[in-house]
C-alpha positions as a LaTeX table, in Angstrom:
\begin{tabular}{lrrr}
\hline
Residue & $x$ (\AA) & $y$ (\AA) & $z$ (\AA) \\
\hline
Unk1 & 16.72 & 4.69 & $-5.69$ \\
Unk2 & 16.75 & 2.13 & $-8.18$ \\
Unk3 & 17.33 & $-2.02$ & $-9.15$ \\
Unk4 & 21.19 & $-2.76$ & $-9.99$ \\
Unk5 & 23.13 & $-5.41$ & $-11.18$ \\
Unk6 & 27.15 & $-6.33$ & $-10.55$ \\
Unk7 & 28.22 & $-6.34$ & $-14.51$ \\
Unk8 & 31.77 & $-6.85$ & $-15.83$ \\
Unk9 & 34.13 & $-9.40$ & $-14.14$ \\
Unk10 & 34.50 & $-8.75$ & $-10.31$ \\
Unk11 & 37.48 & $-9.26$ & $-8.85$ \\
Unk12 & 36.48 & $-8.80$ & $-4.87$ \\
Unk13 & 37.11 & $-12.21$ & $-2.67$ \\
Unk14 & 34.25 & $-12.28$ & 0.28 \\
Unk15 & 34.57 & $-14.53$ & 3.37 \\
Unk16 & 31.18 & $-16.35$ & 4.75 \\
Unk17 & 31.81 & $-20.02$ & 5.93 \\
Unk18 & 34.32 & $-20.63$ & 3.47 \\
Unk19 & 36.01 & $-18.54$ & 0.51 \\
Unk20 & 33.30 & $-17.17$ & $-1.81$ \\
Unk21 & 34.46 & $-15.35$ & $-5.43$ \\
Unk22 & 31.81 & $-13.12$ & $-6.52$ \\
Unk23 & 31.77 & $-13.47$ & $-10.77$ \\
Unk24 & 29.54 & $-12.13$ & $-13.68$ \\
Unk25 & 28.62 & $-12.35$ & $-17.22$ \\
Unk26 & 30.98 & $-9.89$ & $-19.07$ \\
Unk27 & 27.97 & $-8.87$ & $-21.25$ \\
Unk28 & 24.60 & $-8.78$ & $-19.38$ \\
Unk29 & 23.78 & $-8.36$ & $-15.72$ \\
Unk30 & 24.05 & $-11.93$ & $-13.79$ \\
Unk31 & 20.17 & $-11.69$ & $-12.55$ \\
Unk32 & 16.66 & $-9.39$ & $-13.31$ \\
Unk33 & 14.53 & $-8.99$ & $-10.15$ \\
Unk34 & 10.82 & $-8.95$ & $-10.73$ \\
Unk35 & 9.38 & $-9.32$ & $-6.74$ \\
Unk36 & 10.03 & $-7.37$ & $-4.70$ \\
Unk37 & 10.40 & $-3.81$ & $-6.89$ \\
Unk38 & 11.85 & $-0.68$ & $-6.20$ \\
Unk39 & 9.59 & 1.19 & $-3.56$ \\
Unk40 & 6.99 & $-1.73$ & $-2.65$ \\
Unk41 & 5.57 & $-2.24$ & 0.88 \\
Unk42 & 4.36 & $-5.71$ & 1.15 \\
Unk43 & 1.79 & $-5.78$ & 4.01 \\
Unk44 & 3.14 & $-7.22$ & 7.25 \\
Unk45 & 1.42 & $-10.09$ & 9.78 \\
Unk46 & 1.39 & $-10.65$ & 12.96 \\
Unk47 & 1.62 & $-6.89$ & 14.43 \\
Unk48 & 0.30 & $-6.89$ & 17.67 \\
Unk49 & 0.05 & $-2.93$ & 18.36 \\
Unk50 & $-0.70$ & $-3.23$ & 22.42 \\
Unk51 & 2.76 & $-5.03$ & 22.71 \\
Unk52 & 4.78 & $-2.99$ & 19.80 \\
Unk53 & 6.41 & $-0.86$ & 22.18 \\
Unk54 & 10.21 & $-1.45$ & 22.96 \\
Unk55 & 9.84 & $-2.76$ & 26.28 \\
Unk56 & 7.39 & $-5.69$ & 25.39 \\
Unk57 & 7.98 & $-8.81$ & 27.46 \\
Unk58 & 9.45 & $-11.23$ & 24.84 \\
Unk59 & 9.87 & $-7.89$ & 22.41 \\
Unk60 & 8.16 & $-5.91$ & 20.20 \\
Unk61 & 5.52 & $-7.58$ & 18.35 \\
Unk62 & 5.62 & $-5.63$ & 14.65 \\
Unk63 & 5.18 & $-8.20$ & 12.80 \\
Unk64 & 6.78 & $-9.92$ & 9.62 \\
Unk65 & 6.28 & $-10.08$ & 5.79 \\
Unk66 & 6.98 & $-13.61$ & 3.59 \\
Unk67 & 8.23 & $-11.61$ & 1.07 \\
Unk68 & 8.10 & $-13.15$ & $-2.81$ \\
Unk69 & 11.25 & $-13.15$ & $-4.47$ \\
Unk70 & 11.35 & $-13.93$ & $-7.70$ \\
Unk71 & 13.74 & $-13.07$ & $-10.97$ \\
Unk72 & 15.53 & $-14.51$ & $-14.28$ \\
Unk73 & 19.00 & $-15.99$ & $-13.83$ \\
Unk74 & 20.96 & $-14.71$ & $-17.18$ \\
Unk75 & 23.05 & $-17.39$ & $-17.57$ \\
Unk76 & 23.45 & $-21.23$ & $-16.45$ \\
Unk77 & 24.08 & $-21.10$ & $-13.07$ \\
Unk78 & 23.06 & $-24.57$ & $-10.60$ \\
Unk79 & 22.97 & $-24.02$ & $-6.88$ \\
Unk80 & 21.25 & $-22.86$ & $-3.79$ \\
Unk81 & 19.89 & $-18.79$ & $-4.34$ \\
Unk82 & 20.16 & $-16.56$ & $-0.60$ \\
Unk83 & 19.77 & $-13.45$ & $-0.03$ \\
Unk84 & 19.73 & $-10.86$ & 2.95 \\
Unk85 & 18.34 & $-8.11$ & 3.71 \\
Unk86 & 20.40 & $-4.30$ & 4.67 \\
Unk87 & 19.15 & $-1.42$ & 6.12 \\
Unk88 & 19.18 & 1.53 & 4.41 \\
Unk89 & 19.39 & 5.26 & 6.19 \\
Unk90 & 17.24 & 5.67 & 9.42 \\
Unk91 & 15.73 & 2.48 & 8.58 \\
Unk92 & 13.26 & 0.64 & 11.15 \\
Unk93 & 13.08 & $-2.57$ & 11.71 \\
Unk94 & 15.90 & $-5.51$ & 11.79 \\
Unk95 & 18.22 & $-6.71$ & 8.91 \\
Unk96 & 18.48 & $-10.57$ & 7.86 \\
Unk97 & 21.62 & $-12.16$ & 6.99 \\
Unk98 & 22.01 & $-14.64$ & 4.30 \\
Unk99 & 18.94 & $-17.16$ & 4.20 \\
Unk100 & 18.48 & $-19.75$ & 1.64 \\
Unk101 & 14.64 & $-19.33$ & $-0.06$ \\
Unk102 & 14.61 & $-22.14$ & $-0.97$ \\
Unk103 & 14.22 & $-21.69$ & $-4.76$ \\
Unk104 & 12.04 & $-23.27$ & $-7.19$ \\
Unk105 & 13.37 & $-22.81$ & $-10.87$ \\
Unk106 & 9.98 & $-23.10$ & $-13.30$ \\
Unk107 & 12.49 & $-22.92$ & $-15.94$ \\
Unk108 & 16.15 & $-22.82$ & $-16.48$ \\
Unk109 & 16.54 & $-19.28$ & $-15.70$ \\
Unk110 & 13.10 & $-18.20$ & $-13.26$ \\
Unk111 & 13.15 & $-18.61$ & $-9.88$ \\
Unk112 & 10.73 & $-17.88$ & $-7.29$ \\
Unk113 & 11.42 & $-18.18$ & $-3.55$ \\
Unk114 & 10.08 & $-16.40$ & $-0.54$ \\
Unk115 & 12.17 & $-14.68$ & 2.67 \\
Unk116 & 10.70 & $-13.83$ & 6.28 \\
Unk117 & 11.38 & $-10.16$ & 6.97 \\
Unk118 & 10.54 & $-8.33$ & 9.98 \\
Unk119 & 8.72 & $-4.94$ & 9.69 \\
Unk120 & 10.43 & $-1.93$ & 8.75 \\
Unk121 & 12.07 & $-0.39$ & 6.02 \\
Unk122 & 13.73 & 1.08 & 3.52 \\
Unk123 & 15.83 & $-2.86$ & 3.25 \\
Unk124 & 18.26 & $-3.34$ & 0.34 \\
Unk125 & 17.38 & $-6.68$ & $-0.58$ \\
Unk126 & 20.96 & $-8.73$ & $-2.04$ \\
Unk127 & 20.89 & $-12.28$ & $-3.35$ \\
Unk128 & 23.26 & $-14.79$ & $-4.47$ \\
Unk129 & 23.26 & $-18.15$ & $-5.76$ \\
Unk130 & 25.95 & $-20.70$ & $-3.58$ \\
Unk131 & 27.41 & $-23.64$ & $-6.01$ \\
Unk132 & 27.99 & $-26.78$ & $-5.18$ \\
Unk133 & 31.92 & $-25.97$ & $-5.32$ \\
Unk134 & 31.59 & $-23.24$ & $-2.89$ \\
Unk135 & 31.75 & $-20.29$ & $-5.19$ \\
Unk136 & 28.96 & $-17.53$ & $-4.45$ \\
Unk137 & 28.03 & $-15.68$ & $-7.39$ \\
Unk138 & 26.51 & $-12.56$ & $-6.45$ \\
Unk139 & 22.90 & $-11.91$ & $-8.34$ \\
Unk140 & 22.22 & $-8.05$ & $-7.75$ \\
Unk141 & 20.41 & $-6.05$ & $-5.32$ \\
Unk142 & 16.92 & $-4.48$ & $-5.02$ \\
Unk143 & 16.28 & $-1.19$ & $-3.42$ \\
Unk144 & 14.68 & 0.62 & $-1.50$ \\
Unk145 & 11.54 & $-1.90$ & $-0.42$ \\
Unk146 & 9.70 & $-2.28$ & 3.09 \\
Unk147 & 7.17 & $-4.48$ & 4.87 \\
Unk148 & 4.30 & $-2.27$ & 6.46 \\
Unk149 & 0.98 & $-1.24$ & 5.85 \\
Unk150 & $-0.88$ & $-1.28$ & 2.44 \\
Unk151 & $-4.36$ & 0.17 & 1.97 \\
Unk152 & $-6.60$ & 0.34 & $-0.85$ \\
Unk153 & $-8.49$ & 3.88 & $-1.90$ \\
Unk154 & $-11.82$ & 3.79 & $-3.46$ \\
Unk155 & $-14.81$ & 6.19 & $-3.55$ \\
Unk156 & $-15.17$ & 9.61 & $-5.54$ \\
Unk157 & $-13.60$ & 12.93 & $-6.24$ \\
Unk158 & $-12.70$ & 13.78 & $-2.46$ \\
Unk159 & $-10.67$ & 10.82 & $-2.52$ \\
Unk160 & $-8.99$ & 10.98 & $-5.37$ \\
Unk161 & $-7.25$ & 13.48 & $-7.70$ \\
Unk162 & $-9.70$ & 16.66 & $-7.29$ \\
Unk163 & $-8.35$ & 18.77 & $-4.53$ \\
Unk164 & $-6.23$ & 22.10 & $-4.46$ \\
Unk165 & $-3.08$ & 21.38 & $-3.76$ \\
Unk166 & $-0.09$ & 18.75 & $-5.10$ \\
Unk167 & 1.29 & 17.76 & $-1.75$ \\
Unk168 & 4.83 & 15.91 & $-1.32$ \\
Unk169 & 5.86 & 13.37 & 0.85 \\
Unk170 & 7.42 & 14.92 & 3.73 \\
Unk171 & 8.69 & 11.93 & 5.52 \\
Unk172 & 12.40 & 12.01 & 5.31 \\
Unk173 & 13.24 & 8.96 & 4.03 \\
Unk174 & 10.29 & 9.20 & 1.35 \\
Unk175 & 8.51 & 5.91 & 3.39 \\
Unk176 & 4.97 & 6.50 & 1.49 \\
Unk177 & 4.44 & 4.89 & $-1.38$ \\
Unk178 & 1.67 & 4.63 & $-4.25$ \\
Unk179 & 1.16 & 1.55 & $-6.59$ \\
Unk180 & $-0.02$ & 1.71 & $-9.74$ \\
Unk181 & $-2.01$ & $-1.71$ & $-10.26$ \\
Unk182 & $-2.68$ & $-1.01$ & $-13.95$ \\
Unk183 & 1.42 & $-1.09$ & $-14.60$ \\
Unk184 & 2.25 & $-2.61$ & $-11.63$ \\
Unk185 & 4.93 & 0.36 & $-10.53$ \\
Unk186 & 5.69 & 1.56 & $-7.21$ \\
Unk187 & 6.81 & 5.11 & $-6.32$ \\
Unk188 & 6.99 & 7.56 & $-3.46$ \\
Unk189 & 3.53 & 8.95 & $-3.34$ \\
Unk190 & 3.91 & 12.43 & $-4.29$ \\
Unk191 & 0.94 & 13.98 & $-5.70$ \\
Unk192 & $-0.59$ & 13.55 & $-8.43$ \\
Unk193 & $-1.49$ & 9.42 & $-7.10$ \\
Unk194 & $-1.29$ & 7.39 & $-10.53$ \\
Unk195 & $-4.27$ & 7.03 & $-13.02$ \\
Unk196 & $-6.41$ & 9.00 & $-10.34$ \\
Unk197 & $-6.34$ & 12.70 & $-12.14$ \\
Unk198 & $-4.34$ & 15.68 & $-12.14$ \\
Unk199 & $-4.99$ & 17.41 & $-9.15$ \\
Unk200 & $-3.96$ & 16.84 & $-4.98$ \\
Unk201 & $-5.14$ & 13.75 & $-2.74$ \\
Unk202 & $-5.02$ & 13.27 & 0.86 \\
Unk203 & $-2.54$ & 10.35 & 1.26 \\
Unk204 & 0.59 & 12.24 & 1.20 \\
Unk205 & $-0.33$ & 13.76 & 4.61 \\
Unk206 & $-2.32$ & 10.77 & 5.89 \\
Unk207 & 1.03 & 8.77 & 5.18 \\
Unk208 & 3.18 & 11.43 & 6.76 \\
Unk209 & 1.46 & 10.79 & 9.83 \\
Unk210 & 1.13 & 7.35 & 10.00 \\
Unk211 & 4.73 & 6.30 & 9.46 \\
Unk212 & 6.81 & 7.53 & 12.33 \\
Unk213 & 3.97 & 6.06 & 14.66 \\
Unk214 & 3.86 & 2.46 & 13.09 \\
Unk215 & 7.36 & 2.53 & 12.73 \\
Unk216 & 6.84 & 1.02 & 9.39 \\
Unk217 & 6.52 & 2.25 & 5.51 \\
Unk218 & 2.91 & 2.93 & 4.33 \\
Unk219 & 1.45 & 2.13 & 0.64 \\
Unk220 & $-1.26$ & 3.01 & $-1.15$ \\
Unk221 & $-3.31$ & 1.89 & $-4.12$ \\
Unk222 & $-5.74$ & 4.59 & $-5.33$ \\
Unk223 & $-8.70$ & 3.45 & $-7.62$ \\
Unk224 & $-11.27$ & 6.48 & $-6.70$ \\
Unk225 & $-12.74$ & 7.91 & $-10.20$ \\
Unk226 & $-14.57$ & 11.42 & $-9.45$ \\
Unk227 & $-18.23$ & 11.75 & $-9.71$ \\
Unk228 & $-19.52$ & 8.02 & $-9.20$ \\
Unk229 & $-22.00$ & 6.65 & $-7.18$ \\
Unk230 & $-21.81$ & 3.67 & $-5.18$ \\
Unk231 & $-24.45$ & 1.74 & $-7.68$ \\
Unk232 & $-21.46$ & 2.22 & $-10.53$ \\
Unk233 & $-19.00$ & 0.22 & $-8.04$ \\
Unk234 & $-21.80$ & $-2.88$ & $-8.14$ \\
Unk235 & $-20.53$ & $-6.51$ & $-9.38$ \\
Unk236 & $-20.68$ & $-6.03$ & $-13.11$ \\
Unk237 & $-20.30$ & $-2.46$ & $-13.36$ \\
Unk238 & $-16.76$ & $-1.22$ & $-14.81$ \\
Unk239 & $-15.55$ & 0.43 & $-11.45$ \\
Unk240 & $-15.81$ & $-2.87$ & $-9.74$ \\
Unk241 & $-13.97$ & $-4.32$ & $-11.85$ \\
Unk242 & $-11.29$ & $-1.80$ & $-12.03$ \\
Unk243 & $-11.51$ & $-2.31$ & $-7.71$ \\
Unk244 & $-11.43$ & $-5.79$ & $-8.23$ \\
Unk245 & $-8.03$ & $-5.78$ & $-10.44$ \\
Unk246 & $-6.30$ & $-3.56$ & $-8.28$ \\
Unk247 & $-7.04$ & $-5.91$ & $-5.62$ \\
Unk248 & $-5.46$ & $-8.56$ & $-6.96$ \\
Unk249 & $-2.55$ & $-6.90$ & $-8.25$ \\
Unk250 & $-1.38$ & $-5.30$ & $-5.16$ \\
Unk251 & $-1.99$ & $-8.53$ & $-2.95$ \\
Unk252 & $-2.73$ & $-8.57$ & 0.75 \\
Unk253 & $-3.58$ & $-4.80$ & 2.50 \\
Unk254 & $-4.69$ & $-4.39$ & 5.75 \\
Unk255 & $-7.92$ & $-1.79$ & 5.08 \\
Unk256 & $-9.87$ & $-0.72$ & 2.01 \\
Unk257 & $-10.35$ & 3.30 & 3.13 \\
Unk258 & $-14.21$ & 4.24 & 0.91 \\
Unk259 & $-14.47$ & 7.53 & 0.28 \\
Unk260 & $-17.45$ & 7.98 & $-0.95$ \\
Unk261 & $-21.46$ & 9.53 & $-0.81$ \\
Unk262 & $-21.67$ & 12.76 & $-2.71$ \\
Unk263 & $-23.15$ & 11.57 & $-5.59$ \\
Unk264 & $-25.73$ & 9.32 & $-4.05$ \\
Unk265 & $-26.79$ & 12.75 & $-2.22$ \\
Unk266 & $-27.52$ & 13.59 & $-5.74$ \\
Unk267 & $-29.20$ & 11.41 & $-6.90$ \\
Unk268 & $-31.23$ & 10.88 & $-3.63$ \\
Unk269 & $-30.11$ & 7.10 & $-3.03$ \\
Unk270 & $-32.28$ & 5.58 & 0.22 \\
Unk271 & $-30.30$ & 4.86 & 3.23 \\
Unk272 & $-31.11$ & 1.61 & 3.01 \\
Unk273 & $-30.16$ & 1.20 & $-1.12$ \\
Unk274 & $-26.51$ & 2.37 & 0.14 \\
Unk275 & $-26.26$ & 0.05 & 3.13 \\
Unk276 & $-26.96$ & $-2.99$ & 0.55 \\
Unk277 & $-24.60$ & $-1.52$ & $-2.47$ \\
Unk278 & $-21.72$ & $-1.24$ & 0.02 \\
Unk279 & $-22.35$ & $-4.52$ & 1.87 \\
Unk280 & $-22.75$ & $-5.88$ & $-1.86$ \\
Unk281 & $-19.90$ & $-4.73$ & $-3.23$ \\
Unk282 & $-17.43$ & $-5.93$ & $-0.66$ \\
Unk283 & $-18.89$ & $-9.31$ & $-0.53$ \\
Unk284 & $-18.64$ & $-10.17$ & $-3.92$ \\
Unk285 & $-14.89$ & $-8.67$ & $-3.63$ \\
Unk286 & $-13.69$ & $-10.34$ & $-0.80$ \\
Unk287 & $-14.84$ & $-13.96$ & $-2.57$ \\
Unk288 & $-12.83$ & $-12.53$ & $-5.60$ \\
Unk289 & $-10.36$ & $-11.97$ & $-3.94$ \\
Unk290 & $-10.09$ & $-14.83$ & $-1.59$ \\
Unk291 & $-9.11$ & $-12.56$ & 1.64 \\
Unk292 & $-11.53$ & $-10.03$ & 3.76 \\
Unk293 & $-10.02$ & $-6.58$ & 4.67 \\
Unk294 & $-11.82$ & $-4.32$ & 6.93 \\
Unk295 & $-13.84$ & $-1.33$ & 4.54 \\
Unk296 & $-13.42$ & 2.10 & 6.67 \\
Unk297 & $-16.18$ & 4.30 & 5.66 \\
Unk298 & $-15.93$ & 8.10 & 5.79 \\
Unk299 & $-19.00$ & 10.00 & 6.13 \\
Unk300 & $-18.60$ & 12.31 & 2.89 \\
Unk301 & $-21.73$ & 13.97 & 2.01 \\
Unk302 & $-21.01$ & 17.76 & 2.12 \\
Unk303 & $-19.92$ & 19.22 & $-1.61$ \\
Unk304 & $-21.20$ & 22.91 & $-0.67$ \\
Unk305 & $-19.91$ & 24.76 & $-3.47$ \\
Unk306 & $-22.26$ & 22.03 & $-5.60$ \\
Unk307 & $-25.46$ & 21.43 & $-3.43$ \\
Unk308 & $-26.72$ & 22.06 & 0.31 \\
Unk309 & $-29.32$ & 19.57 & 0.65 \\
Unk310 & $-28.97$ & 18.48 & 4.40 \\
Unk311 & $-32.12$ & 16.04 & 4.12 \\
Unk312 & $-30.23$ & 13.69 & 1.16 \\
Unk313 & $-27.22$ & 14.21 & 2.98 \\
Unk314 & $-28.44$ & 12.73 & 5.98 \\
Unk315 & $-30.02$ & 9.74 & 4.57 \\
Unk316 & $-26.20$ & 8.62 & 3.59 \\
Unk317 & $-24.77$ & 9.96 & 6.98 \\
Unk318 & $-26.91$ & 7.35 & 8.50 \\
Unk319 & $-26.17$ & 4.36 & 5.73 \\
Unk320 & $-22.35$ & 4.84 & 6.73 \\
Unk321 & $-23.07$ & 5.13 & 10.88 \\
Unk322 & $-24.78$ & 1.86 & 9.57 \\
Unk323 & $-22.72$ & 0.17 & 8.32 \\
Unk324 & $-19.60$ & 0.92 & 10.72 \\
Unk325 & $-21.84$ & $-1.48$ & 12.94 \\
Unk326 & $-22.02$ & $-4.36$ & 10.62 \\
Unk327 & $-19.34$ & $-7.20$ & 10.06 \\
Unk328 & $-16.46$ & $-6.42$ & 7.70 \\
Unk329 & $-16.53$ & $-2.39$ & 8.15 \\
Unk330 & $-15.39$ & 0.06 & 10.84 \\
Unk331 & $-15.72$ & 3.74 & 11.08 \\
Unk332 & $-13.63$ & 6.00 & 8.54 \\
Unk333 & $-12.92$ & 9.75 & 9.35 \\
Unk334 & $-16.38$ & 12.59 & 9.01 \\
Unk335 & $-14.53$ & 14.51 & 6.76 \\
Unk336 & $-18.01$ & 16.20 & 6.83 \\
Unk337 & $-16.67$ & 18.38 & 9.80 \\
Unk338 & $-14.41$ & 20.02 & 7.41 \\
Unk339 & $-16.35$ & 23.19 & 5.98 \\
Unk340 & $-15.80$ & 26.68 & 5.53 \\
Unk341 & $-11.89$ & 27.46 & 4.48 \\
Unk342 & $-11.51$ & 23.53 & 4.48 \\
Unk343 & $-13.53$ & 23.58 & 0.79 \\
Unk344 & $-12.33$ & 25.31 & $-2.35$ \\
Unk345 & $-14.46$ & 28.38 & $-3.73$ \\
Unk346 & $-15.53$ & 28.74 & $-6.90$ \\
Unk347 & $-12.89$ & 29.25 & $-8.99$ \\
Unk348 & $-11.20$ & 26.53 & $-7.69$ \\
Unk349 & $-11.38$ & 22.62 & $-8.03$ \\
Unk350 & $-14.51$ & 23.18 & $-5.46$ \\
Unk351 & $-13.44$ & 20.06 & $-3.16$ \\
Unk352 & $-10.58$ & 20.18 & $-0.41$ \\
Unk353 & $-8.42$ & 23.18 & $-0.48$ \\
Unk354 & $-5.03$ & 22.67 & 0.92 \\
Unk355 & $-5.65$ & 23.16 & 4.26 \\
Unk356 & $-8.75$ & 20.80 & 4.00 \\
Unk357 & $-6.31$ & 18.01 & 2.66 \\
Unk358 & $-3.64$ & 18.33 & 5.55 \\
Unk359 & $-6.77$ & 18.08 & 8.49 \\
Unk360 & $-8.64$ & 15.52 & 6.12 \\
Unk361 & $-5.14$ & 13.53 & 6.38 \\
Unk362 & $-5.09$ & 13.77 & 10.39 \\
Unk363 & $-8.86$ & 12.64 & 10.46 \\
Unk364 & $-7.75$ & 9.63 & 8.50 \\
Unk365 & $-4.93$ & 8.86 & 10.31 \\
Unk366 & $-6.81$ & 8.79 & 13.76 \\
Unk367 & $-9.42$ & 6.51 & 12.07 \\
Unk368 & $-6.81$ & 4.30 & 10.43 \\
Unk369 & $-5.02$ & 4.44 & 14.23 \\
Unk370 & $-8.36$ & 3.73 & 15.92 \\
Unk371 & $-8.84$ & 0.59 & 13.72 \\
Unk372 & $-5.43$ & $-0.66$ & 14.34 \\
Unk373 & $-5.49$ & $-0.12$ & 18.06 \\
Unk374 & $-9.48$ & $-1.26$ & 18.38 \\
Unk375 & $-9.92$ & $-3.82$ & 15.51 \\
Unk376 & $-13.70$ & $-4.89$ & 15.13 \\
Unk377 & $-14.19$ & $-8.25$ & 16.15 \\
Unk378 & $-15.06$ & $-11.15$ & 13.39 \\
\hline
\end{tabular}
């Protein structure tokens, strides 16, 4: 799937509420799209999951995106920009037919304007500017893109690149998608997850799961670096800041999933040292950041091909149990159950094995469907 252009001359006559021409520049495409890209989910509002069910009274509630549009005009061109929205293959949710966005031009050529777009996906976003003589000069087309559900990863080696396996995407229509907040690229979320190592995640699976249920694409932005403790994501620290840039990059998610604990087990860390570096650390990112997503903790402690040390390990058991109780957090999976043939030998990367992924998927995906069916109260 890609971003295309209408180049060369075009010749085809289109009928709206009066005769439109579609025409280009002979030499360069008419218009370069820069929001929304190829593969983005922008993270939807206003989905009410008790009435997202066909039969609602009034309709399903899924929600809607205001979805930035923004690109450079490559030639002198004066008039109202619209654009629609098509669905593309199996696609959920509901098209939208020519809209003006109201357009702001910051210079002769940028423009920046936003569109309302139910849930669902993939859309073909197609724009065009309307002159004041009636002519409609066709800008391009962006595709595939969706409004759904974004989530931010953070934590250690279990969440990011360090298991067995390099898992696809087995949704059909490839509806799971990874950003890359350091280049600012979307893509479908095949294993390896971008700047996170070399080796299998979880995601693909967790994704798999959670997009025929929500009816709706699923995104992720993957920041976990292997081995770190949750002092080395504290304000001032280079992880937080690498959290804290992703963050803004990616814009609005609905749920930071953490990760996180074997290397506090290490190096002993109190319960009540983790409670505060957690409750720190989101703090000082949701004031960054100017917006407060729910943190869903996992209770990962167990690394037994590294350590069996069930004392340490329950000292940050019971820091996560406590903080799934306080403000801002909610419980994450206990990927903790998943022992035995779950766990690479030696020999191996040593964290999930393949199977271990797939079930360490589901047990996100029922904590992820938990939270959106039972969200903690402010």
């Amino acid at each position: 799937m890609r971003e295309s252009f209408v180049c060369g001359i075009a010749t085809t006559v289109m009928f709206f509420s009066f005769q439109a021409v579609l025409v280009a520049d002979e030499q360069e495409p008419v218009a370069k799209f820069t929001s929304p890209l190829p593969y983005q989910i922008v993270q939807r509002e206003g989905y009410n999951v008790k009435e997202s069910h066909s039969h609602a009274v009034g309709g399903a509630q899924r929600g809607s995106a205001s979805v930035t549009i923004t690109g450079s005009v490559s030639k002198h061109l004066k008039g109202d920009i619209e654009c629609r929205t098509v669905l593309l293959e199996d696609a959920f949710g509901e098209a939208v037919d020519w809209t003006d966005i109201k357009a702001r031009f910051d210079s002769e050529k940028v423009f920046t304007g936003t569109l309302n777009v139910p849930a669902g996906g993939w859309y073909r976003l197609e724009a065009r500017i309307v002159q004041d003589d009636g002519t409609a000069v066709l800008l391009g087309n962006i595709e595939p893109f969706g409004v759904g559900e974004v989530f931010i990863v953070a934590g250690q080696s279990y969440a990011e690149g360090s298991n067995d396996e390099l898992l696809n995407v087995q949704e059909p229509q490839g509806r799971v998608s990874s950003f890359n907040p350091f280049d600012g690229t979307w893509r479908v979320a095949h294993d390896p997850q971008p700047d996170v190592g070399t080796g299998g995640t979880i995601w693909p699976p967790t994704g798999d799961l959670l997009v025929p249920i929500l009816q709706v694409p699923v995104g992720f932005c993957n920041v976990a670096v292997g081995g770190t403790a949750s002092s080395q994501w504290l304000p001032g620290e280079k992880l937080y800041q690498r959290l804290l840039d992703a963050g803004l990059a990616v814009g609005n998610v609905r749920a930071v999933l953490w990760q996180q604990g074997e290397s506090d087990v290490i190096a002993n860390t109190t319960t009540e040292t983790y409670v505060a570096n957690i409750k720190r650390i989101r703090e000082s990112l949701a004031e960054a950041w100017a917006r407060s997503p729910t943190w869903l903790l996992a209770k990962s402690t167990l690394h037994p091909t590294v350590y069996k040390r069930p004392e340490a390990e329950g000292h940050i058991r019971a820091a996560l149990e406590a903080l799934w109780h306080e403000p801002g957090f909610a419980p994450g999976p206990d990927t903790d159950l998943l022992d035995g043939p779950h766990r690479g030998p030696v020999g191996t990367r040593q964290h999930f094995s393949g199977l271990g992924q797939r079930r360490a998927g589901l047990l996100w995906f029922a904590a992820i469907w938990n939270f959106l069916q039972f969200p903690p109260q402010p």
